[in-house]
N, C-alpha and C positions, 0 to 999 in steps of 0.2 A: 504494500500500500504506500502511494505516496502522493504526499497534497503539500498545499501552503494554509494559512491560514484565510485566506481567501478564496480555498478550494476545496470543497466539503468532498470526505471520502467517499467512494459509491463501493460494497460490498454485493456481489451477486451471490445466496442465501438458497439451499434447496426449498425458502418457499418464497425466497422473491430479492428482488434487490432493498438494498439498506442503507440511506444517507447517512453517513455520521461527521463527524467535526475532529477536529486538532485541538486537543487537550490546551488548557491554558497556558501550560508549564512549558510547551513545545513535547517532541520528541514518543508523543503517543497518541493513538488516535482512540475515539470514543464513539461510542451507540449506547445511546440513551433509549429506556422506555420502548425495548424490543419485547411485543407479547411471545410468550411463549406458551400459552393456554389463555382460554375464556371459560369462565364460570356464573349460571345462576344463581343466584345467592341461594346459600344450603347443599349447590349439587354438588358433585365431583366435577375436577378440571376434563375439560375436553380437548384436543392441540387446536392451534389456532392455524384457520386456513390459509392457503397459499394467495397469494394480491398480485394483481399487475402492478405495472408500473415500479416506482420507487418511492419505496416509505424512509420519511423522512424519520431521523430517528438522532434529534439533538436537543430533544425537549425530554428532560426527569420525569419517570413515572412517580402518580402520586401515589400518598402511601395507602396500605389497608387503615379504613376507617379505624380509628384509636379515642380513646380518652387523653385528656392533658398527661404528658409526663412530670415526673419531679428529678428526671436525671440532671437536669441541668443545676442541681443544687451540689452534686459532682462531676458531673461532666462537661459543665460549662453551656455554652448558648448553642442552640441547634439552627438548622435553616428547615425544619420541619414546617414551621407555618407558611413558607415559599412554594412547596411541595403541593401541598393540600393532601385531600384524602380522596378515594373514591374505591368503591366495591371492585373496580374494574381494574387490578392491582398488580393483574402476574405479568408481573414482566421483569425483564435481566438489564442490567447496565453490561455491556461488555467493555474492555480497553483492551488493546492490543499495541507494541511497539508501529511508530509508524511506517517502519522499513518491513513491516511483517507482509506474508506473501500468501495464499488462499493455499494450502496442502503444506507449511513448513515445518510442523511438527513440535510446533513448539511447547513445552509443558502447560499445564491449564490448573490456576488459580480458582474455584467454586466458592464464592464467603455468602454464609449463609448470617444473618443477624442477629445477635441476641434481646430481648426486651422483654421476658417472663412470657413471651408467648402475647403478649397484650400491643408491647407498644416498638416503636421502631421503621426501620425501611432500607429497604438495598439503595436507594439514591440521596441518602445523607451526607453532607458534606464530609462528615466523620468519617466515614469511610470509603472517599477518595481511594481507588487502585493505582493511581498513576506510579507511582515511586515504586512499588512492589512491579508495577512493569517494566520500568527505565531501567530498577537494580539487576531483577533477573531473566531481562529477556522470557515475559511470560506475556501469557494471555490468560486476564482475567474476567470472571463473569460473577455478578452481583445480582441475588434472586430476592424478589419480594415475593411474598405471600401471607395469605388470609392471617386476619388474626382476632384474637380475644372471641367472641360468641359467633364471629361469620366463621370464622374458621374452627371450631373446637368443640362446640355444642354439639352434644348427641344426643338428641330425645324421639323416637321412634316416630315415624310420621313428618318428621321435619328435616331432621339431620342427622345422616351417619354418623358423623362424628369423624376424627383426625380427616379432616378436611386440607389443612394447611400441611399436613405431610404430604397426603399425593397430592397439593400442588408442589410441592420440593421433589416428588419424585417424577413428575411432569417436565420441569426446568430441566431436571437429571436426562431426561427421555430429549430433550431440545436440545439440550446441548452434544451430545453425542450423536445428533443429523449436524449440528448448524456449526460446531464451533472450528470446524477443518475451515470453514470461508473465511472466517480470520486468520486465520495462521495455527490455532490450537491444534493438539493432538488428543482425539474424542480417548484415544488409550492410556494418558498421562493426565488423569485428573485429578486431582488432591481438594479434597472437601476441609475446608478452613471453616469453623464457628466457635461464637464465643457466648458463654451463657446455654440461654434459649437453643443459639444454633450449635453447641456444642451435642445438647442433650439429644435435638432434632436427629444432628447427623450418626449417635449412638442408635439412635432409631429406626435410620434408613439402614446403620451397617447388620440390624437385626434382620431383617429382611432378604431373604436369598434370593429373591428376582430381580433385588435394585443393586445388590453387591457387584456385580459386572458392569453396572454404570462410571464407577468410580474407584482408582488404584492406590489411593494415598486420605490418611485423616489426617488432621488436627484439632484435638480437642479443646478449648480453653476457658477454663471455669463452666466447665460444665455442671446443672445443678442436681448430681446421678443420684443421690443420697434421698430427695426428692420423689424416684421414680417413676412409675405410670399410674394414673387414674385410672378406676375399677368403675365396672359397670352398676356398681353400685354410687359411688359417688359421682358419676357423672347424671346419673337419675338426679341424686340429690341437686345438683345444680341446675339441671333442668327445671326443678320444680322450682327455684327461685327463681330463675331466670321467668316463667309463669306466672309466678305470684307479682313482680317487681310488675311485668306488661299489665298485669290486673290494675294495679295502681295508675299506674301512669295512663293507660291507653283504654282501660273498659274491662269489663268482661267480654270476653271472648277473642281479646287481640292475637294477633297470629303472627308471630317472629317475620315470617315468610313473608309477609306485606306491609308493617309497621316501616316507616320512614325508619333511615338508619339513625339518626339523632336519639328517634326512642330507643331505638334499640341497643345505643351504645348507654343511654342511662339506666336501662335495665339491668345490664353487662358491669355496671360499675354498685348498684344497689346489692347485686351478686355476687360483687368481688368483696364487698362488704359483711357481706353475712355469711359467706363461706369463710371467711378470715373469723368471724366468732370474735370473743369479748375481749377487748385490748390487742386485736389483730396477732393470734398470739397462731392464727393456723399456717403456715407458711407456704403450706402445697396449695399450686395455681388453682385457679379454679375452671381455668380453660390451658389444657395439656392434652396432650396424649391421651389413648384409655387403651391399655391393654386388650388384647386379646377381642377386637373387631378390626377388619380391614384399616390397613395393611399389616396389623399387629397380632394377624391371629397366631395362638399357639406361643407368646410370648407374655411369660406370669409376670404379673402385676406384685408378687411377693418376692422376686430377683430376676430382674428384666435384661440382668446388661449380659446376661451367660454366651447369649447368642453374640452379642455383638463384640464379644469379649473372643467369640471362635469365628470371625468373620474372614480373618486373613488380611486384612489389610492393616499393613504396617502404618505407624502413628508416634506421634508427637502427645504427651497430653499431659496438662497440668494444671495450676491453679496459681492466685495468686495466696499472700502470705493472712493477708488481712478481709476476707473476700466479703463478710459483713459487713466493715464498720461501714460500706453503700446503705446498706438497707440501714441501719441505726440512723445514721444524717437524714435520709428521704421519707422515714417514718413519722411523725408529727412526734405522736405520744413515747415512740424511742428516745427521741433525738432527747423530751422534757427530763424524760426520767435520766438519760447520759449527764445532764450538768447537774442535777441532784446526787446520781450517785453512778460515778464513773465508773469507778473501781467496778460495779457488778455487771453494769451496760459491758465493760470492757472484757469480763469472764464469762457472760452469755457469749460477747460475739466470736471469740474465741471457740467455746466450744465448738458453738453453728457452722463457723468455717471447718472444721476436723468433720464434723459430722455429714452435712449437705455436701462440701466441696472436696477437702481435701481428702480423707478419710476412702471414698468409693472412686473418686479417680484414680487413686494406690490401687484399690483391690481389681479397676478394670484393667490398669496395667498391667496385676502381676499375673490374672488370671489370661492374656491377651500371651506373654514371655512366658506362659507354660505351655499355652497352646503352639509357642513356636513361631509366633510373629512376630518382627522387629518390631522393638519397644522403645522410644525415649522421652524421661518424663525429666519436669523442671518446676521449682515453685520461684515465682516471679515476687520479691522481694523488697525492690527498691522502692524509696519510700520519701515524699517531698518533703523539705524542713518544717513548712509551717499552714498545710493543710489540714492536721488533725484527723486526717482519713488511714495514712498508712497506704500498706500496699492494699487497696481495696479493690473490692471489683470494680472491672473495667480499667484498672491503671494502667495496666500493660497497651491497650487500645494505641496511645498516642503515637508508643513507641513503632507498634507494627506497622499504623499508615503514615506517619510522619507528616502530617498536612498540619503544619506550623498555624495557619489564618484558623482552622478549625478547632485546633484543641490547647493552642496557648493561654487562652481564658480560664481553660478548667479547673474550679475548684482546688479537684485532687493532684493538680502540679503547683501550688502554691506555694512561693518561695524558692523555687527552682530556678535554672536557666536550662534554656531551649536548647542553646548553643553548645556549654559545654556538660547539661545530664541528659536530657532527651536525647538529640543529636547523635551521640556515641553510642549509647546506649541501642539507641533507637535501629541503629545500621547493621549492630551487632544481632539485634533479632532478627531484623530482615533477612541477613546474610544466610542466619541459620535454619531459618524456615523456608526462604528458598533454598539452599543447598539440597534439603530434605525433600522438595516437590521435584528439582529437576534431575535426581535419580530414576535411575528406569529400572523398573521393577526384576530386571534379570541381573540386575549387579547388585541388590537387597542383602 
């Protein structure tokens, strides 16, 4: 591929041509807001047809409809509101070097989002691919999908339920036709998520039909400790999701056709009463649920077994301090932290051994018995005068490196970009690409 800044790429695509643009930064090219499935709200993904012509493709997909975040209370300002939202959501950002060529083979970056399954989007500024393509000569692709009650709700009659994983295993299904037109190689893929998309992609690697989609994980803070949602708790949720549209919309309102505004204050009166008195439940209320498509046959009382014998070699770890996020963004956390530190500070501790770090160890060691390369890391580093530590999502800045986007953040406070980010920052890259552009015969 090769353009100026004045000359928009044109991509020919097994289902159509694709205009994209020249990266800000120079030196890489982008497609924005490329569908890779359509969904009626509640159905399963379907792929998206083939178009004449050429789709223009330099305009951010917006996100899956969400309630307000509170990350920005650690992770600084978002451009979510630039975005917007809209049901109409699957779609991939790709980036690709601008010297890349349709069949070159080059290794393929997958980041999948973290946000508790509720909130977030693959065309956030935060998560910028550009520098992860400059540093390792990759091709990267950023997937959005369903989330909180569009995506997660299972109540018989309206919604299957894990809705937003087969649209991740959808994307998975698109990328593997489309990403050879960029320059990727559909055989060297490496599934990158953090959080949410950590747990996601434990998910997809339980899965024997989707494991051939993808040759490479990386897990990071995944919340595995968490697990999956039972068919019994997903009832329970449903009936409040129910009860909340009683209130708000009548007797007899119907998820299925309520504007989504009601639907997302139902979705949050939900997240409310499944969290229980002093929000003390921590498991999502819109996740996974074992043991219905595409999770059949994987228990809900130790889920990771399968993905722990999947064979794909991984990266996976956590950070040091992976709570003290949720303490700061909790209201009645944060009150009780300056009253009484000391025990705020040995809750969050435990929480991180138990949800984070604790079941990361055990997928690893269960993963290095099964005989698949294994390397795990706890992410440490910690800003002078933020008060968070190594929390979740610290690691984040270092990976993308998009200075404009996470110099604000809370959780680098007191730092310099220059010289702790910066080094730091190049030293992950280095190492997390190193790991994606192995080929799986030299493992």
């Amino acid at each position: 591929m090769t353009s100026t800044a004045l000359e928009p790429v044109v991509v020919d695509t097994p289902s159509g041509a694709v205009r994209g643009r020249v990266h800000a930064d120079g030196d890489v090219v982008e497609f924005l807001g490329l569908p890779y499935a359509r969904a009626a709200r509640f159905a399963p993904p379907e792929p998206e047809p083939p178009w004449e012509g050429v789709r223009d493709a330099r305009t951010p997909a917006p996100q899956s409809p969400q309630l307000a975040s509170r990350m920005d209370q650690v992770a600084g300002p978002s451009d979510a509101d630039e975005l917007g939202q809209d049901e109409d959501c699957l779609a991939v950002t790709v980036r690709a070097p601008l010297d890349a060529v349709p069949g070159a083979g080059l290794p393929v970056l997958v980041w999948i989002h973290g946000g508790a399954y509720v909130i977030g989007g693959a065309s956030l500024s935060w998560y910028d691919t550009a520098r992860l393509v400059r540093e390792g000569h990759v091709v990267t692709v950023s997937v959005g999908y369903r989330l909180g009650v569009l995506g997660w709700l299972r109540r018989a009659g309206v919604s299957p339920g894990n809705l937003g994983l087969l649209d991740l295993a959808a994307a998975l299904h698109w990328i593997r036709d489309h990403v050879a037109a960029f320059g990727g190689d559909p055989g060297a893929v490496t599934l990158v998520g953090e959080s949410a998309g950590a747990h996601a992609i434990a998910c997809l690697m339980s899965v024997p039909r989707y494991r051939p989609l993808f040759a490479r994980v990386i897990l990071q803070s995944g919340q595995f400790g968490l697990g999956l949602g039972t068919e019994r708790t997903a009832a329970r949720v449903a009936g409040f999701v129910d009860d909340a549209l009683r209130e708000l919309a009548g007797p007899g309102a119907d998820p299925r056709t309520v504007d989504v505004g009601t639907l997302l204050r139902a979705q949050k009166r939900t997240m409310i009463r499944h969290a229980g008195p002093g929000g003390v439940n921590s498991a999502p209320a819109f996740a996974p649920v074992a043991g219905i498509d595409p999770l059949v046959g994987v228990p809900a009382g130790d889920p990771w077994v399968a993905a722990a014998h999947s064979g794909h070699p991984m990266i996976i770890g956590t950070t040091a301090d992976e709570t003290n996020t949720f303490v700061r963004i909790a209201p009645p956390l944060a009150a009780l932290e300056r009253r009484l530190p000391g025990l705020v500070g040995l809750g969050s501790r435990f929480l991180t051994q138990r949800v984070f770090a604790g079941p990361a160890d055990r997928l690893a060691t269960r993963a290095a018995a099964a005989g698949t390369t294994v390397s795990t890391y706890r992410f440490s580093w910690r800003a002078p005068d933020s008060g968070l530590g190594a929390c979740h999502t610290i690691e984040l800045p270092f990976l993308f490196g998009n200075r404009a986007a996470w110099q604000d953040a809370p959780m680098l406070a007191g730092a310099s970009w220059d010289d702790d980010v910066e080094p730091l920052g190049r030293a992950l890259r280095r190492h997390w690409l190193g790991f994606a552009c192995e080929r799986i015969g030299s493992s």
